[in-house]
C-alpha positions in Angstrom: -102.1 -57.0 -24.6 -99.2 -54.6 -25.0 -98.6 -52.0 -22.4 -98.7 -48.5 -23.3 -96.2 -46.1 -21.6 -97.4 -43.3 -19.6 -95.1 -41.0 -21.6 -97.1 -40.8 -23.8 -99.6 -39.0 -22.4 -99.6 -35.2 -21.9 -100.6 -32.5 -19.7 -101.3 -34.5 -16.7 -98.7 -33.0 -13.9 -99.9 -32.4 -10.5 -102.7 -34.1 -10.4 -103.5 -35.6 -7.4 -101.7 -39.7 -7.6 -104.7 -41.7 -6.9 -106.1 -40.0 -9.5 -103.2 -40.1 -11.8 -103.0 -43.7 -11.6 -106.7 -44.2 -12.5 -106.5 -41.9 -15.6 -103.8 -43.9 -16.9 -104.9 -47.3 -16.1 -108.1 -46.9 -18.1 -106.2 -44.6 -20.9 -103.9 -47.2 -21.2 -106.5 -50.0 -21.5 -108.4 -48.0 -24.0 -105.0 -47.5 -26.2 -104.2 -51.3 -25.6 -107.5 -52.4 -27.8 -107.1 -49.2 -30.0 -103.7 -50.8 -31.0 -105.0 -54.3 -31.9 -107.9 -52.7 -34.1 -105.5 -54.3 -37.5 -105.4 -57.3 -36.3 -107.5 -59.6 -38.6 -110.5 -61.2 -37.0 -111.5 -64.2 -37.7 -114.5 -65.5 -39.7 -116.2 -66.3 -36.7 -115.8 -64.4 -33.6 -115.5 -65.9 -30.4 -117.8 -63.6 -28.8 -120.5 -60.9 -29.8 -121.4 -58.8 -27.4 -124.6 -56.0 -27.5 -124.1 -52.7 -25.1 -126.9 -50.7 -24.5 -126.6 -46.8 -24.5 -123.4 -45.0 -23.5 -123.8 -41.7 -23.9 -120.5 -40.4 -23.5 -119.7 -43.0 -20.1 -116.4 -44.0 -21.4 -114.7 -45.2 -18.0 -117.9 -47.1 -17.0 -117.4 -48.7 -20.9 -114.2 -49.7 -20.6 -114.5 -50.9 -16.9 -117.8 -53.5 -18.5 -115.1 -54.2 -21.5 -112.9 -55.2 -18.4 -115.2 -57.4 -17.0 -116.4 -59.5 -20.2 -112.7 -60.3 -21.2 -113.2 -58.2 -24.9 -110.6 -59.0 -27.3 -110.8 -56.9 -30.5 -108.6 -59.7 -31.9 -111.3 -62.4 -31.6 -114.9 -60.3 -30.3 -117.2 -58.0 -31.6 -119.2 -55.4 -29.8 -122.6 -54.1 -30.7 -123.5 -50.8 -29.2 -127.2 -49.6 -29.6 -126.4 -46.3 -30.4 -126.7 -43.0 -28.9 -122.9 -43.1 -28.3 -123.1 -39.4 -27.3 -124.4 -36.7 -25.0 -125.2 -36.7 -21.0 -122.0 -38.4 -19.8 -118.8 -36.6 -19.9 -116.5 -38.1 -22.2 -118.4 -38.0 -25.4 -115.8 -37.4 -27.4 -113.5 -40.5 -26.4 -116.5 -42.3 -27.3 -116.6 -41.5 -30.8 -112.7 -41.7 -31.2 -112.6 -45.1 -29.4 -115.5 -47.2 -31.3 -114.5 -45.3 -34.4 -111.0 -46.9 -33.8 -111.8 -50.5 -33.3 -113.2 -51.0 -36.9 -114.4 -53.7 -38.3 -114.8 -55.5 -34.7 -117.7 -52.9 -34.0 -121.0 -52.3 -35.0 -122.8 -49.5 -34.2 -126.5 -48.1 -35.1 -127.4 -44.3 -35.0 -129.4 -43.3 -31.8 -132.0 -40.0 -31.1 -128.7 -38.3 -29.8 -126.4 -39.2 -32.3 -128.6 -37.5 -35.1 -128.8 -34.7 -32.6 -125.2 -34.0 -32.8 -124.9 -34.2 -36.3 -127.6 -31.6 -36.4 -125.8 -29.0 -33.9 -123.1 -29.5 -36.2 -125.2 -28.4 -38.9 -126.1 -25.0 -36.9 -129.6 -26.2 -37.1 -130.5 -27.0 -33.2 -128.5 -24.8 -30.4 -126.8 -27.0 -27.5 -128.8 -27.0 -23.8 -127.0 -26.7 -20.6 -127.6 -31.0 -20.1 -126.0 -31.4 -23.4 -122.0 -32.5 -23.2 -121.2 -32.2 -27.4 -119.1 -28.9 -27.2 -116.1 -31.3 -27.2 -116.6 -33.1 -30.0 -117.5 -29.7 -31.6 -114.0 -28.3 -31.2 -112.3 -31.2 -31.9 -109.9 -31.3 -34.4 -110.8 -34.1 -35.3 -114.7 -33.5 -35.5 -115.4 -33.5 -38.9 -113.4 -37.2 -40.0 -115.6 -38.2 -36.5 -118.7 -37.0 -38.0 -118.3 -38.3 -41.1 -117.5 -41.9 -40.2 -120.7 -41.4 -37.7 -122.8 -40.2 -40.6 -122.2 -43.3 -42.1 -123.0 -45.8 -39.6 -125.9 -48.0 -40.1 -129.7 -47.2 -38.5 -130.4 -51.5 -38.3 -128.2 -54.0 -38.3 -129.2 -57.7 -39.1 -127.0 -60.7 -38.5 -128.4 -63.7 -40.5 -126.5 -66.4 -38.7 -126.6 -65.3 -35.3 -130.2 -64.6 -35.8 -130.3 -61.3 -34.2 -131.4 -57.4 -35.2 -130.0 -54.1 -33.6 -132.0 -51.0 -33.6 -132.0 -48.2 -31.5 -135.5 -47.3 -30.2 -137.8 -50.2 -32.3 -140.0 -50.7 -34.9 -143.6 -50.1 -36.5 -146.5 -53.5 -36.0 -146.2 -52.8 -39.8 -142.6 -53.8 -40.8 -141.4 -57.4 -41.1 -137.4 -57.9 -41.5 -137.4 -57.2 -44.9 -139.8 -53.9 -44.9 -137.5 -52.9 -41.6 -133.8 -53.4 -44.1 -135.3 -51.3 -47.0 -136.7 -48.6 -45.5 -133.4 -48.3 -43.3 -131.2 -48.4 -46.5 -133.0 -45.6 -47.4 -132.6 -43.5 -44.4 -129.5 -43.9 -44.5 -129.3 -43.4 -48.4 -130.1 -40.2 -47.2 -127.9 -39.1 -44.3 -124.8 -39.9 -46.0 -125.1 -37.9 -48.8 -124.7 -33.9 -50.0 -128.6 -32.4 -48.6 -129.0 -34.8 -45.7 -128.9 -31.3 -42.9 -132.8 -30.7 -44.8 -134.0 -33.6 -43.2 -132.2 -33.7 -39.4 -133.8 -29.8 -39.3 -137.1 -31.3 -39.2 -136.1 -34.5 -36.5 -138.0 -32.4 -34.1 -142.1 -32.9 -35.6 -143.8 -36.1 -34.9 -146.0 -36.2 -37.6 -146.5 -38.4 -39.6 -147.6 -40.8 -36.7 -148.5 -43.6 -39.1 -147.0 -45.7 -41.6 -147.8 -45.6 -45.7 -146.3 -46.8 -49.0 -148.2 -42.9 -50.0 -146.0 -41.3 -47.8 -142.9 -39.3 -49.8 -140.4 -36.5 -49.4 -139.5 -35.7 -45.6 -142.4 -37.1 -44.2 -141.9 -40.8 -45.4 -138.2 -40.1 -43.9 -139.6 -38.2 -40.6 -141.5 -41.1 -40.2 -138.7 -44.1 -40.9 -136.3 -42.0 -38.6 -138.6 -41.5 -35.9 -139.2 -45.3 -35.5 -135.4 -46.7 -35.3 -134.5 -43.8 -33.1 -137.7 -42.5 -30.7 -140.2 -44.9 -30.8 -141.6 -46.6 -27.3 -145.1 -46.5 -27.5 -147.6 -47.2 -30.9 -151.3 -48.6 -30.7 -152.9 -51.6 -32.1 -153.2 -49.8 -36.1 -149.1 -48.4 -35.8 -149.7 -44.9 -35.1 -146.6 -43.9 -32.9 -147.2 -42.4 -29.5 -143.9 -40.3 -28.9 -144.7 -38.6 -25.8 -146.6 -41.9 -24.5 -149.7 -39.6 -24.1 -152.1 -42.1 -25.3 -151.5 -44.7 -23.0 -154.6 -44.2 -21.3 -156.7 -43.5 -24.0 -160.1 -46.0 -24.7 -159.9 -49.0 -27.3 -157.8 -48.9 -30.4 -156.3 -45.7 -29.2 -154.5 -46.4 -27.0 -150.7 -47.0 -27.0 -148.6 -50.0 -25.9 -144.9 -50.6 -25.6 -144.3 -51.6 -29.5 -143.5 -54.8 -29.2 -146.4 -55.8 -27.2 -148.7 -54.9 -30.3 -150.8 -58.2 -31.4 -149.9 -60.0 -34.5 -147.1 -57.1 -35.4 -145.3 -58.2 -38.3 -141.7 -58.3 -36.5 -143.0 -61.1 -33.9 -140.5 -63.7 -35.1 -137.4 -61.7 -35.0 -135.1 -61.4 -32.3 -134.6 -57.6 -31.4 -132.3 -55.5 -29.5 -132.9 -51.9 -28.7 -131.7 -49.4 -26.3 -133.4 -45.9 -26.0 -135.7 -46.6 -23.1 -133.6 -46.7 -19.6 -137.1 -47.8 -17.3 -137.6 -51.1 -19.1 -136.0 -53.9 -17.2 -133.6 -56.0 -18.9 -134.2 -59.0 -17.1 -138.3 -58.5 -16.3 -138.8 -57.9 -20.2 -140.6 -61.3 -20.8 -141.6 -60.6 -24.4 -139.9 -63.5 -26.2 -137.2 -62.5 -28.8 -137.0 -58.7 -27.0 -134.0 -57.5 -25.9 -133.9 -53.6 -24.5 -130.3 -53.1 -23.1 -130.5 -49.1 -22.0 -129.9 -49.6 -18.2 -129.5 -45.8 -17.5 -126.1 -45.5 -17.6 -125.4 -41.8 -17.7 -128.4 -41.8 -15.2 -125.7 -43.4 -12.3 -127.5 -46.6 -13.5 -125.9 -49.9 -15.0 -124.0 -50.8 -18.0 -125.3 -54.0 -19.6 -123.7 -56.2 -22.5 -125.6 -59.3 -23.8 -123.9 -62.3 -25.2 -125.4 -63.4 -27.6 -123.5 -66.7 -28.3 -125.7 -67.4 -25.0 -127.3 -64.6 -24.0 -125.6 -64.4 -21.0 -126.3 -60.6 -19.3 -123.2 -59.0 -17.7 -123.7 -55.6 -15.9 -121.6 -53.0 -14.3 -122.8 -49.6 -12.0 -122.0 -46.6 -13.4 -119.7 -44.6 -11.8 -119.6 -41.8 -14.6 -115.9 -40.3 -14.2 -113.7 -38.6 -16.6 -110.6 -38.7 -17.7 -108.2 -37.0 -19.8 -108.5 -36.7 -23.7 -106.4 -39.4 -26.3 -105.3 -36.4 -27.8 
């Protein structure tokens, strides 16, 4: 890879060496794949790789990119959404995956929708949140845009894999899943799309239905490929996991432990939910790969070539801007 000068970065005088040297090491290996992003991949890559959350760890991300050998010239990353928030380099985030084109894929997460609504002036930031750079950006609204327009599922037919964010309904088999996510995201990347992320926060409708119109059919379809853990046996979501202990058909499981659900053939990876084990999930064809990074938890990429798990412990440092 080529080298990038340390010229050619600003406003980092007197810093203390050690620290110096670490800033630019991992600048200079995020500008080294931001400088290949042209370069033609091939048909078939030689790897593909799914990372879970990020949420704004960009020196943990690049230190996992470190360890799996990624190439933008010849591998593709997946990333699970919820680029943003909690960590403390959110904006990096955005500029970096942004900037590596075609040879990443992500899906919109619970806190990217959350960003694009404090853009909107419709939700005010809490202390925990970490957007306000990204905010002032001058570069915010191209970042915004391009996220805007990012998918809420991704399918790959001949690796045989889906990406969503949180999960899906018992109800919804691939194609049910692909249709009602090209119309969510019909919606959020046109003119009137701030209408529906000022509702994001109401849980109802809890159930699906062909009936269902307006903002509630699209409450309901965002809700399940961004917040969704818990549903019971007929598909009525449980956000807050409240039902869990409820009697008979009330009560809500993990989704994709629901009997007979219509998704039980498809191979699914998710993120959202950092206290499900990666390794202990033994539902076949489930993949959750939220390890809790901006928790001090793990990174975690799958392979999917061979679904080979690599993990790195989040150290959660910053370092300086790439302008």
């Amino acid at each position: 890879m080529h080298r990038v000068s340390g010229s050619l970065v600003n406003g980092m005088s007197g810093k203390d060496p050690l620290a110096l040297d670490d800033a630019l090491d991992s600048l200079e290996r995020s500008l080294d794949l931001l400088l290949l992003r042209e370069v033609e991949q091939p048909e078939t890559p030689r790897y593909t790789y799914a990372i879970g959350d990020v949420q704004g760890c960009f020196d943990d991300l690049l230190r996992l990119l470190d360890k799996i050998d990624f190439d933008p010239a010849e591998d593709r990353l997946w990333f699970t959404g919820d680029l943003v928030n909690k960590g403390p380099n959110s904006l990096n985030i955005l500029r970096f995956v942004k900037g590596l084109g075609d040879c990443a894929i992500t899906v919109l997460g619970n806190h990217d929708l959350y960003l694009l609504a404090a853009a909107a002036g419709l939700i005010k930031d809490k202390k925990s949140d970490t957007l306000a750079c990204i905010l002032a950006a001058h570069d915010c609204e191209d970042l915004l845009f391009w996220l805007r327009h990012q998918p809420v599922l991704h399918h790959d037919d001949a690796l045989g894999y889906t990406m969503v964010h949180a999960g899906l309904p018992p109800q919804w088999d691939l194609v049910a899943a692909l249709t009602r996510a090209r119309e969510l995201e019909t919606v959020l990347q046109n003119a009137g799309y701030q209408e529906l992320l000022g509702t994001l926060h109401e849980n109802k409708p809890d159930r699906w239905s062909e009936d269902l119109d307006g903002l509630a059919r699209l409450r309901f379809i965002v809700n399940c490929f961004t917040q969704i853990r818990y549903c019971d046996c007929e598909g009525r979501l449980d956000l807050s996991g409240e039902r869990r202990t409820a009697t008979k058909k009330k009560r809500s499981m993990p989704w994709f432990q629901v009997p007979e659900r219509a998704h039980r053939d498809m191979k699914i990876i998710f993120g959202h939910w950092a206290s499900l084990n990666t390794k202990k999930t033994k539902t076949a064809g489930i993949y959750p790969l939220d390890t809790g990074c901006s928790n001090k938890g793990r990174f975690t990429a799958l392979r999917l070539q061979d679904e080979r798990i690599f993990t790195t412990r989040c150290r959660i440092k910053s370092h300086p801007g790439l302008g």
